[in-house]
Structure formats: structure tokens, C-alpha cells
C-alpha positions in Angstrom: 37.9 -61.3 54.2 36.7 -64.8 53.5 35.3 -66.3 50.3 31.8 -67.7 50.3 31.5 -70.8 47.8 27.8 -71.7 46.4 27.3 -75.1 46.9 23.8 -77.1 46.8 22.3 -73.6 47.4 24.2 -72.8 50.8 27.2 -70.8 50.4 30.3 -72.2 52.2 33.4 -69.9 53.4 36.4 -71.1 52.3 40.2 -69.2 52.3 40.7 -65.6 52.5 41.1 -63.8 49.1 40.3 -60.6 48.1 38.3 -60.3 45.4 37.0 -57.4 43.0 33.6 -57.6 40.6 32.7 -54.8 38.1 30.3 -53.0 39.6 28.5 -50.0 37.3 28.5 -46.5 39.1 25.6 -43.7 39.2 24.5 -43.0 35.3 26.1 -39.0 34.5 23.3 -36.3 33.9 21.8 -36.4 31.0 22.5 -33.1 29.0 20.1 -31.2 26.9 16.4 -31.1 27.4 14.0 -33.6 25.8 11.3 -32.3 23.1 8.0 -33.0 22.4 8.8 -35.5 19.7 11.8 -36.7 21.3 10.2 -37.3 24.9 12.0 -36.7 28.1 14.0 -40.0 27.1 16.0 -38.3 24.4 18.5 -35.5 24.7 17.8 -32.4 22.3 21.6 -31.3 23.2 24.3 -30.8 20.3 27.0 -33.1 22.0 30.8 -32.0 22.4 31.3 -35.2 19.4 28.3 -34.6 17.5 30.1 -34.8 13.8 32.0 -37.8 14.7 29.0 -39.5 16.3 27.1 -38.8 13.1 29.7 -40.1 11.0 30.4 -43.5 12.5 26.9 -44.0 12.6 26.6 -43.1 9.1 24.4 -40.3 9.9 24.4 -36.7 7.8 27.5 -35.1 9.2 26.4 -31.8 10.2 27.2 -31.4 13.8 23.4 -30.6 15.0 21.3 -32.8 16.6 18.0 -34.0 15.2 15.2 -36.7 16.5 16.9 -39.0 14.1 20.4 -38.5 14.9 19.0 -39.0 18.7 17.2 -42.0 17.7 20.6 -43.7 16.2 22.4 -42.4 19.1 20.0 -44.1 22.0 20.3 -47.1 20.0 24.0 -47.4 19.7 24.4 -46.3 23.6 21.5 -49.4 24.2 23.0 -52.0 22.4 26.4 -51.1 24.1 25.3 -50.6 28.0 26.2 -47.2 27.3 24.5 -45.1 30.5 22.0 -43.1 30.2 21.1 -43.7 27.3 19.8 -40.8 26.0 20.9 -40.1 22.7 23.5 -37.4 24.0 26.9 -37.7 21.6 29.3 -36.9 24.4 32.9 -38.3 25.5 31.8 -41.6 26.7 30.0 -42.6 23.5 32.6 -41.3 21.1 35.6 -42.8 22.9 33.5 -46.3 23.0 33.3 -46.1 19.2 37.0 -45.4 18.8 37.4 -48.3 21.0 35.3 -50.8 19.1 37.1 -49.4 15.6 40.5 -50.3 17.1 39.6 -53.7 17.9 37.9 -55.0 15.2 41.5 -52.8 13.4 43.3 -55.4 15.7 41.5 -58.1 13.8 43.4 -61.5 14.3 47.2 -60.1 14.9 46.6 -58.4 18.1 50.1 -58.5 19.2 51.3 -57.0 15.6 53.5 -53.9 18.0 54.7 -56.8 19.6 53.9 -55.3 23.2 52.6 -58.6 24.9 55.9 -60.8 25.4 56.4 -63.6 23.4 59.2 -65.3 25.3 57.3 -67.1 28.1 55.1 -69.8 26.4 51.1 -69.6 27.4 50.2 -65.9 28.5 47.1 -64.2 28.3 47.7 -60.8 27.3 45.6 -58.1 28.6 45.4 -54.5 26.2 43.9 -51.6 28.5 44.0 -49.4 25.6 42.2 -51.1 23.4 39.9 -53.0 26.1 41.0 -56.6 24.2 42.1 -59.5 25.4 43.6 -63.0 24.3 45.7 -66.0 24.9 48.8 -66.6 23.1 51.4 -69.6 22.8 55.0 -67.9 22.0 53.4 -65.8 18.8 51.0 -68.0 18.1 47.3 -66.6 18.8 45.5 -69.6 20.5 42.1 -68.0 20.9 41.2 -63.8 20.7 41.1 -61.3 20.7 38.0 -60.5 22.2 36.3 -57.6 23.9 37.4 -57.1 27.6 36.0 -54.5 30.7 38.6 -53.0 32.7 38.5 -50.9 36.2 37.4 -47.9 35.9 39.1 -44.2 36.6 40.5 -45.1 40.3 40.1 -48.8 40.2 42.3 -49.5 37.4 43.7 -53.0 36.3 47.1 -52.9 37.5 49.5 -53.3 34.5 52.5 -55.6 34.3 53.6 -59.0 34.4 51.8 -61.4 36.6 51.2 -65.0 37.1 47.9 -67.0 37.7 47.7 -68.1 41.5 44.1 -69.5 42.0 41.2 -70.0 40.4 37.8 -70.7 41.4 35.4 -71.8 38.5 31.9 -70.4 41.2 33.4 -67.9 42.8 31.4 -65.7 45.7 32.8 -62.0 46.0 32.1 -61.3 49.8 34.0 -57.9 49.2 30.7 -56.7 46.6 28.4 -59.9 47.3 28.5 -61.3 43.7 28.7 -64.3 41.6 32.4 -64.1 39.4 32.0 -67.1 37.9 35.1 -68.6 36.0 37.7 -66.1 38.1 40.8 -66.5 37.6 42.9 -64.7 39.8 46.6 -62.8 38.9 46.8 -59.8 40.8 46.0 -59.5 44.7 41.9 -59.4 44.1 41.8 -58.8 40.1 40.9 -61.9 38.0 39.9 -62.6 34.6 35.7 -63.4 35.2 32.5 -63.3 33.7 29.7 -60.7 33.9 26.5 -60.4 32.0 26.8 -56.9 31.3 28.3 -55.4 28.2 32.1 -54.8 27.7 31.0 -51.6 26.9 29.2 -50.6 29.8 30.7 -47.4 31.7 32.4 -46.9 33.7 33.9 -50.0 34.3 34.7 -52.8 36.5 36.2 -52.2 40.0 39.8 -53.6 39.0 38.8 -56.9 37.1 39.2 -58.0 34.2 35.4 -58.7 33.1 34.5 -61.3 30.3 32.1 -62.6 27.9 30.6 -65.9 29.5 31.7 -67.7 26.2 35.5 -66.2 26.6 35.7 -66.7 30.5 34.9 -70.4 29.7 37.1 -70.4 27.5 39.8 -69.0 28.9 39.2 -71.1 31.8 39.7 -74.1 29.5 42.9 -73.0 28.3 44.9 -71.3 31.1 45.7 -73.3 34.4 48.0 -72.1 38.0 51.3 -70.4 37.3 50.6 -69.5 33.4 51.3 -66.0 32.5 49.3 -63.1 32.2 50.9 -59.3 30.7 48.8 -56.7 31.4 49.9 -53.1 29.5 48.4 -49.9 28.0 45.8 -47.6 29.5 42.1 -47.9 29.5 40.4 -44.6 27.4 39.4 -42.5 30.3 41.4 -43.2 32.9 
């Protein structure tokens, strides 16, 4: 399949790479009916995590859902790209906020289990597990961890160690007909890139490895052709 390249507004084909963007599937059912107060938006439902929804939210821990527990709920699932949205403590919601506590755990010795290698100079290291990402020099952090999206259940980043073969700072996916701007590609069609969606948002990308804008450009800036990249764990759900 060829690669279509903006350029001056008309889009230019160019070699023949694969290429996979994170792409967001069909929102699950929302469980539980909504009440009068709560609105059709808002799930009545007693989720399968209800206590330990309430208690990272710092909520009254007593596993039944109220408007205001449904309230914090929608608004934790908002700010996160969390679909639907509705309030409902189920498995995507609490296994997002055990994600989230073991990064900011990983704080800034990521590699502390020493599972990314530290023999092979520059390497971006790629956690699944924890969804985190960053670039190392020997043991030295040189910028991370932050916050990655990885492919979802059936599209999952392929694991192990791989090298950098192209890059393409505005790149066209003709595979999904999206922009992946700063892609950097290590694995047939996967490729560290930016999206504008959350790195929380389910279910996940289609085999990339998505990026804030600010830490694709960066990583852009620091990585070049032939540097490594280690890719190990397995993403929460998959």
C-alpha cells in the first residue's frame, strides 16, 4: 500500500509502508438505568469495582452508587477519554486508575526491575504493562517516563527488541486515512506517533505506539535510524 505525504495541501504517494493509527472502537453498553436526577447520561448501576472506584476517588467507600459517586465517576471517565462516559465503575475504569497509580509509582526510575536493557546505548523503552514510555542512554533516563497508548485486545504492540528503520515527521496512513505525525517506525507498520486523544482512551490504538504531541516531538528530537527500541510487558486487558 503506498504512503500519501501532505505537502502544500496535495498529498503525494511516496514508498510502500504499512502503517497503523489508533483508531477508538464502538463505546460498550452503558450498564444500569439512568434516574430522574441522574438523567439518561448517568448510570444508576452498582459497578463490579464500585468500592475501589470510590476509594481512589476519595469518595465514601460503601460499594453503592449514588448521584454523587456518578457525578465523580463521569468526570474521571471525561477527563481520561474513558467511553461512555457514564459514571458506571466497571473494569475499564478501575484497571485505568491502577494504571495511572503505577506510573506516577514509576516516578523517575522507570527501569528500577531493570527489564529494559541497558547494554545497547540510546533505546526507547516501551512498558505495555504499565502503558509508559521513555528514552534511555545506558541507565541514564534522558527524558520520561511519560504516558503511552498501546494496541488494543487483537492489535497488540508486538513485544521485543527492535530497531528504528524510517521515520516520517507528516506521515499519511493510507491503511486508516490519518495524519501520524512524528511516526517513527520499528516494527513492520507500528511506530511511536502522535494522536490528540487521551492515553487513556479505550480500547486502544490499532498496534501503535500513540503519544502526547509534546513527547512525539520530543522523542523525535532525540532518537534517529537504527537506535533501539525494547518493547516488553502486557497491556491491562489484553
Amino acid at each position: 500500500m503506498g504512503i500519501l505525504k501532505k505537502t502544500g495541501g496535495i498529498r503525494t504517494r511516496r514508498g510502500a509502508v504499512l502503517s497503523v493509527a489508533g483508531l477508538v472502537a464502538a463505546p460498550a453498553l452503558v450498564l444500569g438505568t439512568g434516574t430522574s436526577a441522574q438523567a439518561a447520561s448517568c448510570s444508576a448501576g452498582t459497578g463490579p469495582y464500585q468500592k475501589q472506584v470510590e476509594k481512589y476517588l476519595k469518595r465514601p467507600v460503601d460499594g453503592r452508587q449514588s448521584t454523587a459517586d456518578c457525578t465523580a465517576i463521569r468526570s474521571f471517565q471525561a477527563s481520561k477519554g474513558i467511553t461512555p462516559a457514564a459514571g458506571y465503575a466497571g473494569p475499564v475504569t478501575w484497571r485505568t486508575m491502577k494504571t495511572i497509580t503505577a506510573q506516577k509509582a514509576a516516578g523517575k526510575n522507570p527501569n528500577a526491575a531493570k527489564n529494559c536493557p541497558t547494554n545497547k546505548g540510546r533505546i526507547a523503552c516501551v512498558d505495555l504493562t504499565r502503558q509508559l514510555s521513555w528514552i534511555q542512554d545506558g541507565a541514564k533516563l534522558k527524558y520520561g517516563p511519560v504516558p503511552v497508548r498501546t494496541g488494543r485486545n487483537g492489535a497488540e504492540t508486538r513485544t521485543g527488541s527492535k530497531k528504528i528503520y524510517w521515520r516520517n515527521i507528516d506521515h499519511w496512513s493510507t491503511l486508516y486515512d490519518v495524519s501520524m505525525p512524528y511516526a517513527q517506525f520499528f516494527d513492520g507498520g507500528q511506530a511511536f506517533h502522535s494522536v490528540t486523544k487521551s492515553m487513556y482512551n479505550n480500547p486502544g490504538s490499532a498496534g501503535c505506539v500513540n503519544m502526547r504531541p509534546a513527547d512525539a516531538k520530543a522523542y523525535w528530537k532525540l532518537l534517529k535510524n537504527n537506535d533501539d527500541v525494547f518493547v516488553y510487558g502486557r497491556k491491562p486487558g489484553t
